[in-house]
C-alpha positions in Angstrom: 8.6 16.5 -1.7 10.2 12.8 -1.3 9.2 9.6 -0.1 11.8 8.1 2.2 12.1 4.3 2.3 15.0 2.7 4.2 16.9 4.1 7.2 19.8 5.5 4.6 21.7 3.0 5.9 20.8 0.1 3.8 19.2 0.3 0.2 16.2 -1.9 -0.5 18.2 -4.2 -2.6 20.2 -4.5 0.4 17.0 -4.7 2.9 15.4 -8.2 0.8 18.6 -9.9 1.3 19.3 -9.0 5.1 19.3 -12.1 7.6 17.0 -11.9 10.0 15.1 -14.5 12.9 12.4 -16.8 11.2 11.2 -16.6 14.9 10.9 -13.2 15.1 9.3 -13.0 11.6 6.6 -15.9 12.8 5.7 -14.2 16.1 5.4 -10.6 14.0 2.8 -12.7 11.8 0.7 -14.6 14.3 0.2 -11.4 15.5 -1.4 -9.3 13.0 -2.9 -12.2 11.9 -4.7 -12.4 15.0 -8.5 -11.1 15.1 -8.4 -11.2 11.4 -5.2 -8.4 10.4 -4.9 -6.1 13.1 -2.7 -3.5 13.6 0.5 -3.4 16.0 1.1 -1.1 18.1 4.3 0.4 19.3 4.3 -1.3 23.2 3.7 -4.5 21.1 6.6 -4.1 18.7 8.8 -2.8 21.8 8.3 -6.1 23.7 9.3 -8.2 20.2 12.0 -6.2 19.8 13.2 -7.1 22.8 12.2 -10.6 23.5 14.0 -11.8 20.2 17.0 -9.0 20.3 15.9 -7.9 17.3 17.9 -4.7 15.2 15.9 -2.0 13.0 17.3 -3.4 10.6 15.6 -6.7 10.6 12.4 -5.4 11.5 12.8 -3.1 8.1 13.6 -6.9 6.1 10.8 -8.3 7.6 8.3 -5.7 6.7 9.4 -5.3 3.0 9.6 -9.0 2.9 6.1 -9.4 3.7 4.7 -6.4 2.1 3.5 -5.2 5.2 2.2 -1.2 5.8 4.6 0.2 8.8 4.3 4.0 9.7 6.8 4.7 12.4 5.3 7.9 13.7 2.6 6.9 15.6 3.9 3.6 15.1 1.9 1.0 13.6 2.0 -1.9 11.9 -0.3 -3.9 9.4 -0.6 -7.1 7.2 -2.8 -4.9 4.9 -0.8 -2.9 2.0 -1.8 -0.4 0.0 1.5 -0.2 -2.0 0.8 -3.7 -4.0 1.4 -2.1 -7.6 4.7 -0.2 -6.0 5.8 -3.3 -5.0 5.6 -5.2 -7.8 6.5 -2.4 -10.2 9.7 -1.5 -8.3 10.4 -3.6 -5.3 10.1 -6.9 -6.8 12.4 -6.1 -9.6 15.5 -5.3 -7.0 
């Protein structure tokens, strides 16, 4: 039993400090934000990805950065987190 999470390629002490696109983080946020915190779904993310040339990577910073919930298989994305206390406890402390 584990709990996986980064890519292995980057730690998360690594992952709060990557550079990403303020752009791409904005249009991430307007849209869960629209219809009051919705969930992404995967032909949504796909088009971002795209549109802003965005790596894995970034996406990853973005997520941790914001504290969203991301499950990659069935992809979705959320504003809503249910790992607050991890966060703080562990995350925050990097």
């Amino acid at each position: 039993m584990g709990l996986l999470l980064t890519d292995g390629k980057y730690s998360l002490g690594k992952l709060k400090h990557y550079p990403f696109n303020s752009d791409f983080e904005k249009e991430l946020r307007d849209r869960l934000n629209e219809r009051n915190g919705r969930t992404m779904f995967f032909w949504e993310y796909k088009e971002l990805m795209e549109k802003y040339n965005a790596t894995k990577t970034e996406f990853l910073a973005i997520v941790l950065k914001n504290n969203w919930t991301y499950y990659p298989f069935k992809f979705k994305l959320s504003p809503k987190s249910t790992y607050v206390v991890f966060k703080t406890k562990i995350v925050d402390k990097l």
